[in-house]
N, C-alpha and C positions, 0 to 999 in steps of 0.2 A: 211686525213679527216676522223672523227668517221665515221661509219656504224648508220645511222640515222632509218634504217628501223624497223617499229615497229612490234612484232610480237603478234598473236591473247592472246598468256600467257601476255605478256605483256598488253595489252590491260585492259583484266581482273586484274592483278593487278591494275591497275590504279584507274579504276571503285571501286574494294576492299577498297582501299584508300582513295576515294572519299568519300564510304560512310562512313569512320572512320574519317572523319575528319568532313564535318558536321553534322554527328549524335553524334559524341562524345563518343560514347561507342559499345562493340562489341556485346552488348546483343538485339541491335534491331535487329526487324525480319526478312529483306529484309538482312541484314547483314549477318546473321547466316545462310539465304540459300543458299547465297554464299560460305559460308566456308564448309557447310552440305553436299553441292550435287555436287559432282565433277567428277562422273560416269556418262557415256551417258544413260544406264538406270534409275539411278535414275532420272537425269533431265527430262527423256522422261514421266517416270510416275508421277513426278511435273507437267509436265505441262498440266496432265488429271486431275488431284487429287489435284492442292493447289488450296490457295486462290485467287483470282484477281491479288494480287500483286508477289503473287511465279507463278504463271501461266505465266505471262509478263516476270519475271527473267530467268524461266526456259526455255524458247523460245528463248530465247537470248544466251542463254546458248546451245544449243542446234547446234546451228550455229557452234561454235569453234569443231564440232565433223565430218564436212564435210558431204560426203554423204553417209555414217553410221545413219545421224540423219534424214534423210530426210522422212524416212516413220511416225517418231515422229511430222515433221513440218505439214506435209500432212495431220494429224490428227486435230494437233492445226488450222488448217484453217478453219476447221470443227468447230471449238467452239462454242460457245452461247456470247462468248463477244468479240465486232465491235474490240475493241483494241488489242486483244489476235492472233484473224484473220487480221487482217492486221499487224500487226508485222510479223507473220508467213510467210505471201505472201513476204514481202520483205527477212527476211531468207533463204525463198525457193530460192528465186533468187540470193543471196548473194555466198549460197553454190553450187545451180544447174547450174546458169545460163541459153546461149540456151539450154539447154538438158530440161529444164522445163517450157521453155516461152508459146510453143501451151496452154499447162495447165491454164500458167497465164494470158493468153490473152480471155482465158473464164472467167475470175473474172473480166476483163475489163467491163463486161456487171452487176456486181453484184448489186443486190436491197441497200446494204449499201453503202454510199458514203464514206465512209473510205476504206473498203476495194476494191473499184474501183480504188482511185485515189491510195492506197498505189502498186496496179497491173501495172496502166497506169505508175507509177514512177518507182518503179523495172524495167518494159522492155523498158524504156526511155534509163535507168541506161546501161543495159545490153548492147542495140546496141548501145551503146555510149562511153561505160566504156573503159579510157585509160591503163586499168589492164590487165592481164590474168585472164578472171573469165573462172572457175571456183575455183579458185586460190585465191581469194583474199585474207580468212579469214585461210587458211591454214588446216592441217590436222591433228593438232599435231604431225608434224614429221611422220607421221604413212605414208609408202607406200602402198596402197591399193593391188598392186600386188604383191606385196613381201610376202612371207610366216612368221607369228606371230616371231616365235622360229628361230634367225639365227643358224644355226644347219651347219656343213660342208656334211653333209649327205644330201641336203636338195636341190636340181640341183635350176641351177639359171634358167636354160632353163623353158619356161612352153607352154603347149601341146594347141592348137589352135583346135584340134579334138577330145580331152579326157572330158567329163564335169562330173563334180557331184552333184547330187539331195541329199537335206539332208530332213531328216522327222522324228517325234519323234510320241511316244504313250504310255498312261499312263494304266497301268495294274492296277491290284490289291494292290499290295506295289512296285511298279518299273517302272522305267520310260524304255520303248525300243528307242534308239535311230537309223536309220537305215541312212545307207551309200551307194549311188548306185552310181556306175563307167559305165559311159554310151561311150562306145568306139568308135564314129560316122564314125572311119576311116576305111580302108578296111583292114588292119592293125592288124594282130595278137599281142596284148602287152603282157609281159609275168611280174613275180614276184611284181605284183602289189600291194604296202605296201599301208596299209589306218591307219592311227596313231593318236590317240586322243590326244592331246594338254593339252585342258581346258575341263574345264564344272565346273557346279554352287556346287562345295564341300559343300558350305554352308548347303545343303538340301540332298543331292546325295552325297553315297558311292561309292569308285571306282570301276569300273567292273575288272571283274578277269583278262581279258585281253586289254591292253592299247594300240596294235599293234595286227594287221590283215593281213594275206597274202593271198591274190587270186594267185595263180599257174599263170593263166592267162585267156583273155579275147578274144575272137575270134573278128574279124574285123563287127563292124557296131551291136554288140552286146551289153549286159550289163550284171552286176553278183550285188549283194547287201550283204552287211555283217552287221551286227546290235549288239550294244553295250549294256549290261544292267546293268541299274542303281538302287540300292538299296535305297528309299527313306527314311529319318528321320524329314523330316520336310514340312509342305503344303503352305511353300511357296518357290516355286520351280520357280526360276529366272534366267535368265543367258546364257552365247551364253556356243554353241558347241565349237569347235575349232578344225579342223581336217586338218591334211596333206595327200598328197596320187601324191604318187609316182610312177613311172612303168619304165621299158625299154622297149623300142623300139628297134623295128628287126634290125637296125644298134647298137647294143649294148650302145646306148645313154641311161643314166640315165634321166631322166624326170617328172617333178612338173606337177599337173593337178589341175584348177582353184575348189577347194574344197571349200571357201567363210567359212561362220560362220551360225550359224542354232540358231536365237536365241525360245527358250525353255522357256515357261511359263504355268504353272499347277497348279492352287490352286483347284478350286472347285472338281478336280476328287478326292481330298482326304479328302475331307468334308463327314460326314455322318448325314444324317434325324435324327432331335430330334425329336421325338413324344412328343407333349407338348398343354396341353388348351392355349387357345390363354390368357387369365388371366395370367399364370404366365410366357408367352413368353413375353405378353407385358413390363412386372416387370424385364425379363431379358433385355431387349431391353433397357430398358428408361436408365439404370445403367451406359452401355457401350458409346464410344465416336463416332462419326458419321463424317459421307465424305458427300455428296452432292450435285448435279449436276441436270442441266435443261435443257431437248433438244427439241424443235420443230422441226414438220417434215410434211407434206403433204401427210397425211396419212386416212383411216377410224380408227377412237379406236376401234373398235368391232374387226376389225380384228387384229389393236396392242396387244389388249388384250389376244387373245384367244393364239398368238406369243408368250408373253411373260410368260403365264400360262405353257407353254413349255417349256419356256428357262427356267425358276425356275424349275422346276423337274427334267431336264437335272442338274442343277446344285449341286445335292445332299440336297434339303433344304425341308426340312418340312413344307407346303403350311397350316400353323396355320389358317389364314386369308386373304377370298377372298370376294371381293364384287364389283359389278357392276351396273349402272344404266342406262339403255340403253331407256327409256319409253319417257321421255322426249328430245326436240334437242340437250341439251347440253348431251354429255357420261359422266358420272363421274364412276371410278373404283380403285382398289389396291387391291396389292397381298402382302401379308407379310409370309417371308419365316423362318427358323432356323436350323444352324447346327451346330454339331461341331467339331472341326478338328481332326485328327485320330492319329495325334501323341501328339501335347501339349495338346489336350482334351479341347480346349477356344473356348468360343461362337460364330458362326457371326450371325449376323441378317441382310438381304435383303430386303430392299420393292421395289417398283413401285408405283407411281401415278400418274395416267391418268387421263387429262379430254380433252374433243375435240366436235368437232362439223363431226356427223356425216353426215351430209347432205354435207357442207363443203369439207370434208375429210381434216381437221388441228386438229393435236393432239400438245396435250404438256403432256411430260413426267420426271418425277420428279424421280430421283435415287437417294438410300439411302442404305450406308452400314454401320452396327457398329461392333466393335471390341476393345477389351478393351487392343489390342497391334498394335502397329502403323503399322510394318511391316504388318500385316496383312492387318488390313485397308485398305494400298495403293496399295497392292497387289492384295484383293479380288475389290477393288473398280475399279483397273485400268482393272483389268479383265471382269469386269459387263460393262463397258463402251465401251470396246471393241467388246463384246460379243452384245453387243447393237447397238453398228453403224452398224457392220455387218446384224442384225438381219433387219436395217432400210436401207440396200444396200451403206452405206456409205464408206466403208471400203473393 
């Protein structure tokens, strides 16, 4: 008897198919970001940065990457649109299963009636589901515990007491990427290799050295070695990838859960235009633009004076700012300019706030332009981030 079982590529081709057969050509748009975005970053910043309809695609999308995607769905739940977040709720559950139900059994209470019942149906699904979930939707082949690079040098054993903290920081022209071997055991390890993999080439030259050796690591201690990256481009995207190895006082070679460090840096390589707001405006209007709406349960006076921060922090030239606090309704905007320090191209930022301060409900209106895409969804998916954070969401 055939092998009936369908798998999540499969799936997506199918879907592909579907839409080429009744749309009839491959030039619509729901089409084209299917074929476009077949990276879990790209789909992750699709589904902050498209439109309604790539937002839904890219969520869905997002699912077939396991749970690599899940800090991407956990985002998307957060959205501004009922359909975006409740898709996302049932993804989370598809990929998470129980490992994410307490989470989703607080959206059971949620003010939207979609994303209540798409909650109440997920953990239906879950204690019910005649599948292995987390399992369902697969992982693309990808073993989570297995090391990227099958290598023979590379121990299958891996260390229950050895962990690693990754952490990156952006200089001047260089990203430092920093590696800490934290040894929890009582256990002296000795020749402790830490070996770089990947990272984002696209933006970042390689460091001089690709391989690291710690002598060794005393019992219940830790040692940290840092990598640096020579930057060419300010949009700096993309996971670390490191292995790291040791023996053990029984001469046992040994793998240690080193995980992936993903790395994202636009605005620290942005520089302040000084510019009248006249002919910023003139640059602004030229450029093409992202745009995004977030409410939140907030005072504006205090979002305001937040994000008059957050723009400065960001390298941007604060052209124009304006607030109205005299009346109940707040009305305010910040418009910022910079530009990039290697290709020399514009971005323009704004903000627009209006809210009831008595209330405390704001609504915030984010706007980025750039007359190069990559940038765009780069600096946009960054300002949104930089935003839920700013608003405790994240």
């Amino acid at each position: 008897m055939p092998d009936t079982k369908e798998t999540s590529s499969d799936a997506l081709g199918k879907l592909k198919r579907s839409f080429k057969q009744i749309l009839g050509t491959k030039e619509y748009k729901l089409y084209k970001v299917l074929e476009e975005y077949e990276s879990l970053q790209a789909c992750k910043d699709l589904s902050l940065t498209g439109e309604l309809e790539e937002r839904l695609i890219a969520t869905c999308r997002l699912g077939e990457f396991g749970f690599d995607a899940l800090d991407g769905l956990e985002i998307a739940v957060l959205d501004d649109n009922d359909a975006v977040r409740a898709l996302a709720v049932v993804m989370t559950g598809l990929v998470a299963g129980s490992l994410k139900e307490q989470d989703l059994k607080k959206l059971t209470s949620d003010s939207n009636p979609k994303v209540k019942a798409a909650a109440e149906f997920t953990i239906d699904w879950i204690q019910n589901a005649p599948v292995n979930v987390p399992n369902l939707l697969g992982d693309n082949g990808l073993d989570h515990e297995a090391a990227i690079i099958h290598d023979d040098e590379i121990p299958l054993r891996t260390s229950d007491t050895v962990f690693i903290k990754n952490d990156y920081s952006a200089g001047v022209d260089n990203i430092e990427f920093e590696v800490t071997v934290i040894n929890e055991s009582e256990d002296t390890i000795t020749n402790v290799e830490v070996r770089l993999l990947a990272f984002p080439n696209e933006s970042l030259h390689s460091p001089d050295e690709m391989r690291i050796v710690i002598d060794e690591i005393k019992g219940t201690k830790s040692k940290r070695v840092s990598f640096t990256f020579k930057a060419f481009n300010e949009c700096i995207e993309g996971e670390m990838i490191t292995s790291v190895t040791f023996t053990e006082p029984s001469g046992e070679r040994v793998s240690a859960k080193a995980g992936n460090c993903f790395v994202r840096s636009f605005y620290d390589w942005i520089a302040p235009v000084e510019l009248s707001k006249k002919t910023a405006e003139k640059k602004r209007k030229k450029l093409k633009q992202w745009g995004r709406e977030h409410q939140v349960t907030r005072d504006p006076n205090e979002l305001y004076e937040m994000f008059m921060q957050t723009f400065e922090a960001m390298n941007l030239h604060i052209y124009h700012k304006e607030k109205d606090d005299k009346s109940k309704a707040f009305m305010g905007s910040i418009y910022g300019i910079g530009k990039g320090q290697f290709t020399k191209l514009d971005i323009v930022a704004s903000i627009l706030l209006v809210g009831d301060s008595k209330e405390k409900v704001s609504k915030v209106r984010m706007d980025v332009y750039s007359d190069n895409p990559e940038i765009l969804h780069t600096a946009a998916s960054e300002l949104y981030e930089m935003t839920l954070r700013l608003l405790g969401e994240l």
